[in-house]
N, C-alpha and C positions, 0 to 999 in steps of 0.2 A: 504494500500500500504506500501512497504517495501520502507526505505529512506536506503541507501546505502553508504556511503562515499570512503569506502576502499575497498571493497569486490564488485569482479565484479558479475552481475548478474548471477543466475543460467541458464545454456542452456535450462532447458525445465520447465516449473510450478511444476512438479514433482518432478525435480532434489533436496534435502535435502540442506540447511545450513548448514555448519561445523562449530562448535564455541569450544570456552573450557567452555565458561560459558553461559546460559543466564538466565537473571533479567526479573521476572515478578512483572512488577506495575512500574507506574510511579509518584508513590508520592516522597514526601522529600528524604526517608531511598533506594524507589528504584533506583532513578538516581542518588545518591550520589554513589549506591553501583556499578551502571556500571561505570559509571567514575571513578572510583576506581580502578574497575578493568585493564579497557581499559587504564588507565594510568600508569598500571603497566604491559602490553605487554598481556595480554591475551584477547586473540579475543572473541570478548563479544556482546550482542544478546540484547537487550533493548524490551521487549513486552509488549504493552499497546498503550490503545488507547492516544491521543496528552494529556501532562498532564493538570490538571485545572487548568482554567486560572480566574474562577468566588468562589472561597474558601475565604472567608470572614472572616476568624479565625486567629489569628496571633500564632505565634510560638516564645516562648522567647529559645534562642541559648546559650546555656549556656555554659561556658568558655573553658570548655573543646570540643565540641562540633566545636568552633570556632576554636581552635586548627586543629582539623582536616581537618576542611575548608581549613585554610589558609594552612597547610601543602600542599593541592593537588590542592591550586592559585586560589581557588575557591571565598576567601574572598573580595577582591579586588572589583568585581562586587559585591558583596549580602551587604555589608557593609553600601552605601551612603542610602539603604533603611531603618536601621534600627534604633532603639534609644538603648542606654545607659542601662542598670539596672545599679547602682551603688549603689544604699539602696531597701533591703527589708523588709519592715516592718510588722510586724501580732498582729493584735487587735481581741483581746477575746472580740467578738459581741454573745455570748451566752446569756450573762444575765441568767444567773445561779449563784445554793450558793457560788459554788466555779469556782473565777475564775484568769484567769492569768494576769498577767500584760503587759502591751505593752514590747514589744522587737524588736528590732532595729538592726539586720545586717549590715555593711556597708564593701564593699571591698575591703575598704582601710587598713582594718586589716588584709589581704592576703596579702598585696602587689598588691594589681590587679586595671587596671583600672575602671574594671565592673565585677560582677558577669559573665552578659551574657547581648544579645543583642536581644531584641523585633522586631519581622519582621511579616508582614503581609502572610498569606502565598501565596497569588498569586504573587504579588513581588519574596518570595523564589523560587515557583514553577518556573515561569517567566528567572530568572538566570540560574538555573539550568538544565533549557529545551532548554536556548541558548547554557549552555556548550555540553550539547550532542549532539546537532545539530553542532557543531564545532569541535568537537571530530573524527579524523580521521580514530581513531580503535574502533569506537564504531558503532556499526550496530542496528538502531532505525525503529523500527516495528510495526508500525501504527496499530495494530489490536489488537483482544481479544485472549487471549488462549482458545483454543477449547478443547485440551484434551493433557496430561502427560502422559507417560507412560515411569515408572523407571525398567530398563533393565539393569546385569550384567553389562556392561562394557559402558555405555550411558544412557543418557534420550532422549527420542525422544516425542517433541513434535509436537502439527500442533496447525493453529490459524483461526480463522473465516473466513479470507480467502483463505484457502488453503492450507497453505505454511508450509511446513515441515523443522524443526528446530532438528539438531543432536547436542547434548551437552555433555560435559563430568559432569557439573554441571548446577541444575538448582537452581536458588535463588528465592526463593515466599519471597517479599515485596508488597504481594497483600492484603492487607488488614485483618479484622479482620474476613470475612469467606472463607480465602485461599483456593482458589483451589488447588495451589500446596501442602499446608498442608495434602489435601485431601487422593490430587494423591500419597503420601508418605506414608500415610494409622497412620499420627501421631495425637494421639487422644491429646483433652485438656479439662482442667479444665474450664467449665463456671459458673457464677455468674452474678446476680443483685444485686443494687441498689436500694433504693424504692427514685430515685431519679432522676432527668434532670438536665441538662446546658443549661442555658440562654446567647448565646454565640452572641457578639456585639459591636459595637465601639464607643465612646464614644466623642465627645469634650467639655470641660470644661473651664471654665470662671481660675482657678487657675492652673500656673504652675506646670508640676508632677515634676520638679527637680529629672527628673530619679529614684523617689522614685515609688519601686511596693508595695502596699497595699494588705495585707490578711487578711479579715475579716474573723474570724471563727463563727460560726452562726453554731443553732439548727438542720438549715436543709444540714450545708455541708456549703463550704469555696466561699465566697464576693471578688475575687481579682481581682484587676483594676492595669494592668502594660502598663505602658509609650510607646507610640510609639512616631514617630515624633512629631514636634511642640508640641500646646496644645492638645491631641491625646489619648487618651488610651483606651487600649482591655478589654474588660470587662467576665469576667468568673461567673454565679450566679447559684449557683448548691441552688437550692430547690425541694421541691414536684414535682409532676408532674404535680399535679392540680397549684401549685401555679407558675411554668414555661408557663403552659398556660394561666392564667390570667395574666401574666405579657406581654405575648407576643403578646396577644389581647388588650391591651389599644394603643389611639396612640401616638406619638411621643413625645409629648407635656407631657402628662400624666405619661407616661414610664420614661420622665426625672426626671421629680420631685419626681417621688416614688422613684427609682435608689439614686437620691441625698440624700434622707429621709434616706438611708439603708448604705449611706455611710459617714455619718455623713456631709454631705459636705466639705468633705477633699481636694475636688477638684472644689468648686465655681458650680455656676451655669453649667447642664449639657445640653448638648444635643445630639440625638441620628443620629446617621451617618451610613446611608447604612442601608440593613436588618438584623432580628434579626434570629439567626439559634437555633433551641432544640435539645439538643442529650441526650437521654435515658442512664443513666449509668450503665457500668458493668464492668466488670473483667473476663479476658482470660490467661490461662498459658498455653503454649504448652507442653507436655509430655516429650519432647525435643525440642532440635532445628535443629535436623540433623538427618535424615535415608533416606536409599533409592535413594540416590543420589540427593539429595534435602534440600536443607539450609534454612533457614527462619531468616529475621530480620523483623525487624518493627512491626508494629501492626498484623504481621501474626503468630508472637511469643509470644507477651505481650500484655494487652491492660488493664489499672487502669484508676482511675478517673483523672480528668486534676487537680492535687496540687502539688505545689511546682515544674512545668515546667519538669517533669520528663516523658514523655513519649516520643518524638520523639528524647530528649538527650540521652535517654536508645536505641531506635531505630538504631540511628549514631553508639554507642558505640560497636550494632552489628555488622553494616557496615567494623567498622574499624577491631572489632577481625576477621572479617572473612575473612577479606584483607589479615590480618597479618598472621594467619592460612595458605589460599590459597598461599600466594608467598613465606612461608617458605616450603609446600609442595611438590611447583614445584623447590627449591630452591635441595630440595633430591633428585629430580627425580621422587616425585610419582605422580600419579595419583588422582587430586586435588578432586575427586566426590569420593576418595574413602573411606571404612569404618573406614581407618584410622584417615584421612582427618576431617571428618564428627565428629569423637567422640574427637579430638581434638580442636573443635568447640565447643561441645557442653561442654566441660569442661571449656574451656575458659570465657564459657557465665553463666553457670547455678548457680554461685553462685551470680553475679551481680545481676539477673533477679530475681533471689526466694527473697535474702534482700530487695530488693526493689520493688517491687510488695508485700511483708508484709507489709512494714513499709508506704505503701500509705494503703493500706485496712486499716491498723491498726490506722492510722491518722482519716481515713473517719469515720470509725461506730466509735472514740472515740467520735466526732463531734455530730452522733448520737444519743449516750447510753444517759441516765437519771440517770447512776448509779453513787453516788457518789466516790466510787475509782476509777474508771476509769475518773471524770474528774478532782479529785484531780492529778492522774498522771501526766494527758497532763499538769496541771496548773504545777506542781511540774518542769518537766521539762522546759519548757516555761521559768519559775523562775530562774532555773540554769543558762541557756544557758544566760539569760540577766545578770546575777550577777558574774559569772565564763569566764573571758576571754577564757583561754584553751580550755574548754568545746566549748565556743559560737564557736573560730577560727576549731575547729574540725566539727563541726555541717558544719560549710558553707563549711570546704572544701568536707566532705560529700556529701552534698548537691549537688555539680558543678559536681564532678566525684568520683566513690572512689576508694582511691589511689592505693589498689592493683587490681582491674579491669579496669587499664586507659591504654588500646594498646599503641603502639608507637605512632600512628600518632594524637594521644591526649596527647603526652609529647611533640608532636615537633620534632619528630626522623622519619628519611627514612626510609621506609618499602625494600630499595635497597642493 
């Protein structure tokens, strides 16, 4: 069923939706990107089933990120659920000849209260799905997309049940095998991993003092980041064999290994809620725009979960594409158009290539056996703790970088 706020019903089942945009998917990057839109006056179409409300994984919000939030009042509500990062710390758990020394971020040498803020993601979802439900130019449609089809001067979609959908743009934030990607005919780059994520929540007998923990390890990065109280999300990228024996012992067992691998940095643990495995890989879209068809989120990029950069890069899409779209109706043109679209994708393709390298290039470093490749990762590590400059460039890196940061990630109206 179609929820309606603004927009009166169509006379007959058959009669078309008129929108300027509409959002497929309802995760983080797709209802950030309708609310986006719908906040900035263009009549906007939200498709997907109700978002989830059972996602067990947390999401750390990193600074810039939160910027964006708060710019579109979003913050306010998603805030009371989250914690703190304020130190990130990464321990060379390789046990290799060559290794690095502990290093210690803290974002107090930005000037910043926190790097970014650790949030559960059904809490995020949760917010998010109350803002669009409250959203009076946001039009939220309960069903699946059924079929795209990009046309000179529209996309005309229809959805499982029925209901036909005329847009001048459509945005696929549908995940990592987009249909809209499909329906746009944009090819990408895939990859594996010889590896999983042991992804779960933790509580601990010691305070995290808002410190997130990255253990670097043989088979891929150990990071345990703070939520509320005594609380933390746990990320354990190993084998696949060894994500399944970890996730076949039971609770009791699963703690004290988990404790074993994290030196007990954090006391006595124990395990909270269920444990989820995700197979890893890596996806680059060929672009990010043809055909009348936009892509952010994991229907564009998709790396391993290190160093909090995938739904941060997601938003980042959000916001250039915001920024894009209302400078193009700003002209007069035609927001789905070819202009529109390669303006997008200029916008975005150098964020997404640097970054989608420099996580591959992290992970198989993790991997390799070869001693220059892990003198490097050491040599750097080395720097970044001994060279203030260096370290203060890395983290603001890290949060966003600075000439890929839209407006609404500096704190500036898109108006």
């Amino acid at each position: 069923m179609a929820r309606r706020a603004s927009a009166a019903a169509p006379d007959t089942a058959k009669t078309p939706t008129q929108v300027d945009a509409a959002v497929i998917g309802a995760g983080p990057s797709g209802m950030a990107m309708a609310l986006l839109l719908a906040r900035h006056g263009f009549r906007t179409a939200l498709i997907a089933p109700g978002a989830m409300a059972d996602d067990d994984r947390t999401t750390a919000l990193l600074e810039s990120s939160v910027e964006m939030l708060r710019t579109l009042d979003l913050w306010a509500a998603i805030e009371p659920h989250t914690a703190a990062l304020r130190h990130m710390r990464i321990v060379d758990g390789t046990g290799r000849l060559i290794r690095a020394p502990e290093v210690v971020f803290d974002a107090s040498e930005l000037e910043l209260p926190a790097f970014g803020y650790n949030i559960e993601n059904r809490d995020l979802n949760r917010e998010l799905a109350k803002a669009c439900a409250d959203e009076p130019d946001l039009l939220r449609i309960e069903a699946r997309l059924a079929s795209l089809t990009p046309l000179a001067d529209r996309a005309e979609l229809t959805t499982d049940t029925g209901e036909t959908i005329v847009a001048r743009l459509a945005v696929g934030a549908d995940g990592r095998n987009s249909p809209v990607r499909a329906a746009a005919g944009i090819a990408v780059k895939d990859w594996r991993y010889p590896q999983s994520a042991l992804v779960l929540t933790l509580e601990h007998g010691v305070p995290h003092h808002n410190h997130s923990t990255e253990f670097h390890t043989p088979s891929g990065p150990f990071t345990l980041v703070p939520l509320k109280g005594r609380k933390s999300s746990l990320v354990c990228v190993v084998s696949p064999e060894d994500a399944d024996y970890l996730a076949a012992l039971d609770d009791a067992a699963l703690a004290v290994e988990l404790e074993r691998r994290s030196a007990s940095v954090l006391g006595k643990m124990t395990v909270v809620g269920k444990r989820q495995i995700y197979p890893l890989g890596g996806l680059t879209a060929r672009t990010v725009a043809a055909n009348r068809c936009a892509l952010v989120g994991e229907a564009a990029h998709v790396f391993p979960p290190i160093g909090a950069q995938g739904l941060n890069l997601g938003l980042r899409d959000v916001a250039a594409l915001g920024e894009v779209l209302v400078a193009a109706r700003r002209r007069g043109e035609d927001i789905g158009s070819n202009g529109a679209l390669q303006a997008y994708e200029r916008a975005r393709r150098p964020d997404i290539a640097t970054r989608t390298t420099a996580v591959d290039l992290l992970n198989r470093s993790l991997l390799s056996d070869l001693l220059p490749v892990q003198a490097l990762r050491s040599v750097g590590l080395y720097l970044a703790g001994r060279i203030p400059p260096l370290r203060r460039l890395m983290m603001r890196e890290g949060i966003a970088p600075v000439m890929a940061r839209p407006r609404l990630m500096r704190g500036l109206s898109l108006r």
